[in-house]
N, C-alpha and C positions, 0 to 999 in steps of 0.2 A: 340185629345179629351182626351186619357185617361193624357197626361200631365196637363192637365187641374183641372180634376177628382181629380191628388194628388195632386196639387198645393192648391186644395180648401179644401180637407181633411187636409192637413199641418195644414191650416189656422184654421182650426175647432178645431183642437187638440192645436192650440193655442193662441184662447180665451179660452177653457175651461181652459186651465194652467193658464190663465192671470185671470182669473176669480177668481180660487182658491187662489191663492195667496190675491188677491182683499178682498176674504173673511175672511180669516185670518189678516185681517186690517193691512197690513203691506206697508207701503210707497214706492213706488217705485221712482228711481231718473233716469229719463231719458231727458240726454240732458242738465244736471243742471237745472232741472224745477221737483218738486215734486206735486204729485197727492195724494188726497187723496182718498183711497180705494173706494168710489162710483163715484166720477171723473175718477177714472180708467176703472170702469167698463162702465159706458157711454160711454166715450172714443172709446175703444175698439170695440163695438158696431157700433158707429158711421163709424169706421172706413169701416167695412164691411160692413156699408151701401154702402159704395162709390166703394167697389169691383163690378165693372159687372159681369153679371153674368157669370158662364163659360161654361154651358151649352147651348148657344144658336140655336138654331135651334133642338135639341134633348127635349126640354123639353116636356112630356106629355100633359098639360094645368092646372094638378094642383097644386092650389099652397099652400105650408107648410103655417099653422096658427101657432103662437104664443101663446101660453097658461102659468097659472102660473109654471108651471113644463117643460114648453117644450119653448128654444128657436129657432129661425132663423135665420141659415147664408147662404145664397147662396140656398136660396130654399132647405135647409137640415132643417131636421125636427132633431131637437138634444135633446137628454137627460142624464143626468146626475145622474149617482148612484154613492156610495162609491166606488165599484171595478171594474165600466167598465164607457165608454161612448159612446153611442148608437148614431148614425149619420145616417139618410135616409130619399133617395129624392125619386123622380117619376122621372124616366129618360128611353125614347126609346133606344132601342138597335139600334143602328146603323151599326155596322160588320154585315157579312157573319156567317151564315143565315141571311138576311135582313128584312124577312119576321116574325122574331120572334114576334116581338109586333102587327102584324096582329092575333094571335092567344094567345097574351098572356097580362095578366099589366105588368110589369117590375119596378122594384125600384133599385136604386143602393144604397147597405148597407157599410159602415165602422163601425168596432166595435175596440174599443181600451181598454185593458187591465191594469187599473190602478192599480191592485193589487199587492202581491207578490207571488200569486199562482195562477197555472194556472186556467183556466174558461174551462166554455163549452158552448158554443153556439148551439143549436136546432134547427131545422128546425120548429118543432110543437112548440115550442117558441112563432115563430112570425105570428099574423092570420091579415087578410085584411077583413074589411067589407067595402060592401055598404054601401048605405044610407039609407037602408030598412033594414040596419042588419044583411045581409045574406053573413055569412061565407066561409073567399076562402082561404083555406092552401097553405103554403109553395109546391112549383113543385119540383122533382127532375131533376136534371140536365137528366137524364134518361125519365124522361117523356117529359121536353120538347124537349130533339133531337128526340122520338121516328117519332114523324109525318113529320120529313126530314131526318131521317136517318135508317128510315125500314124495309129497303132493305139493309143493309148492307152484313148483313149475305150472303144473298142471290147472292147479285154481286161480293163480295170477293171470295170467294169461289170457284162460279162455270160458271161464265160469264169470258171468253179471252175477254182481253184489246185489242181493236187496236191502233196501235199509233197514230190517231187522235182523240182518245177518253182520250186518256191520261192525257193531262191539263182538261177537264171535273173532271175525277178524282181526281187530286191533288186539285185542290178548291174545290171538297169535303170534301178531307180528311182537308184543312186548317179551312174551316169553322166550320168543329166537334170541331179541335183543340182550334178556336177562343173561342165553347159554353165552352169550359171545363176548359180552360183558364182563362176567365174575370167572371165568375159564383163563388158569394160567398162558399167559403168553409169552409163549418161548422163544427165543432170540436172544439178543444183542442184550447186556444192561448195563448200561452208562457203571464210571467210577463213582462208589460212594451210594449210589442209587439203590433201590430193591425191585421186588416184581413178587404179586400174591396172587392165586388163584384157585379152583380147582383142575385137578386133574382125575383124568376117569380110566378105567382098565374092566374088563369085562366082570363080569358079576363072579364074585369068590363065590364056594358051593360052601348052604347053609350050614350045612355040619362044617364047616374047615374052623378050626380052633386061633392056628397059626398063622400074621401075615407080616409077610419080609419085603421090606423097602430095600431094593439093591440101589446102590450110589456111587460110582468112582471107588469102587471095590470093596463100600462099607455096607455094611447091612445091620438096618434100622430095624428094629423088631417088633409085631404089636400081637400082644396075646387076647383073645375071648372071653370078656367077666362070666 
C-alpha cells in the first residue's frame, strides 16, 4: 500500500507541474502531436480519470469534491498556492496498531514545497469539521499512541520478560515504531522537497455525512458514499 500511496503522490505533483506549465501557455510537443495549453490540461485530467484507484479496500467512504479552487486526483482533495501544494485524502490506517481508526478519522497528507525557502507546516494549521461545524484538531502522534501504549512506562521498567512473552513484545515495540513512522511530521520542509503522512483528529460521529478539511482559509470537502 504505501507503494501505492507514492506512486499516486508522484502523480499529483505531476499534474500540478503539468498544469503550471499549461498555464503559462506554453505548448508542449509530445509524441510529435502539439497541445494547446487547455487541451493539456484536460488531457492530463482525463488521464487520471482512468488511474484506479490505489487505495482500495482502505478508503473511509468519503469522497473528495471538486470545487473552484480545489481539485481531484485519486480521491486527494488538492490545492494549490504559490509556494506549496497541499494534497489530502480520508484513508484507514491499516498497520499495527490496527485498531487506530476505531478510535480515530485519519487522513493521509502530502505537502510539497514549491518555493526557495523553507516553509513550516503546523498541526493547528489544519482543523476538521463536521457537518454541524463542530471543530476536531490536529492529534499528536503522543496522543494517539497514548490509549495503546500506556503502559509502557510501566512494563519497561519493571515487568521481567519471559521468553514466551517476548515476540508479544517486539510487535509492540514495531507497532509504536510503525505510528511514528508513517504519522505526518510537521515542521520545517526544505525547498523543492515534500513530506507525507498520516494525520489523525478525534473519531467523526457515524452518522456525520459531511467532512471539511479547513487550510489557510480553504475548505477541502469530502462527502459520505
Amino acid at each position: 500500500m504505501i507503494k501505492k500511496q507514492t506512486e499516486t503522490i508522484l502523480r499529483i505533483l505531476l499534474l500540478n507541474k503539468l498544469s503550471k506549465i499549461a498555464y503559462k501557455n506554453i505548448n508542449i510537443r509530445v509524441r510529435s502531436l502539439y497541445f494547446s495549453p487547455r487541451m493539456l490540461t484536460i488531457l492530463t485530467l482525463f488521464v487520471f480519470i482512468l488511474i484506479s484507484l490505489s487505495f482500495t479496500g482502505c478508503s473511509t467512504g468519503y469522497t473528495a469534491q471538486p470545487s473552484e479552487r480545489v481539485r481531484v486526483v485519486d480521491n486527494y482533495a488538492v490545492l494549490q498556492f504559490d509556494d506549496l501544494v497541499f494534497a489530502i485524502t480520508p484513508l484507514y490506517w491499516t498497520r499495527e496498531p490496527q485498531n487506530i481508526s476505531s478510535y480515530n478519522t485519519t487522513f493521509y497528507l502530502t505537502v510539497k514545497n514549491q518555493s526557495k525557502e523553507s516553509i513550516n507546516i503546523l498541526p493547528n494549521e489544519i482543523k476538521l469539521l463536521d457537518e454541524e461545524r463542530n471543530q476536531y484538531d490536529v492529534k499528536s502522534v503522543e496522543q494517539v499512541g497514548d490509549i495503546f501504549f500506556w503502559d509502557d512506562f510501566i512494563i519497561d521498567r519493571f515487568t521481567p520478560f519471559s521468553e514466551k512473552h517476548q515476540q508479544a513484545v517486539n510487535d509492540r515495540m514495531a507497532a509504536k515504531a510503525n505510528l511514528y513512522q508513517e504519522s505526518f511530521n510537521f515542521g520545517d520542509i526544505m525547498p523543492g522537497a515534500r513530506k507525507s503522512g498520516f494525520i489523525f483528529f478525534n473519531r467523526l460521529p457515524q452518522k456525520n455525512q459531511t467532512a471539511i478539511i479547513s487550510y489557510k482559509g480553504e475548505e477541502l470537502i469530502f462527502i459520505k458514499k
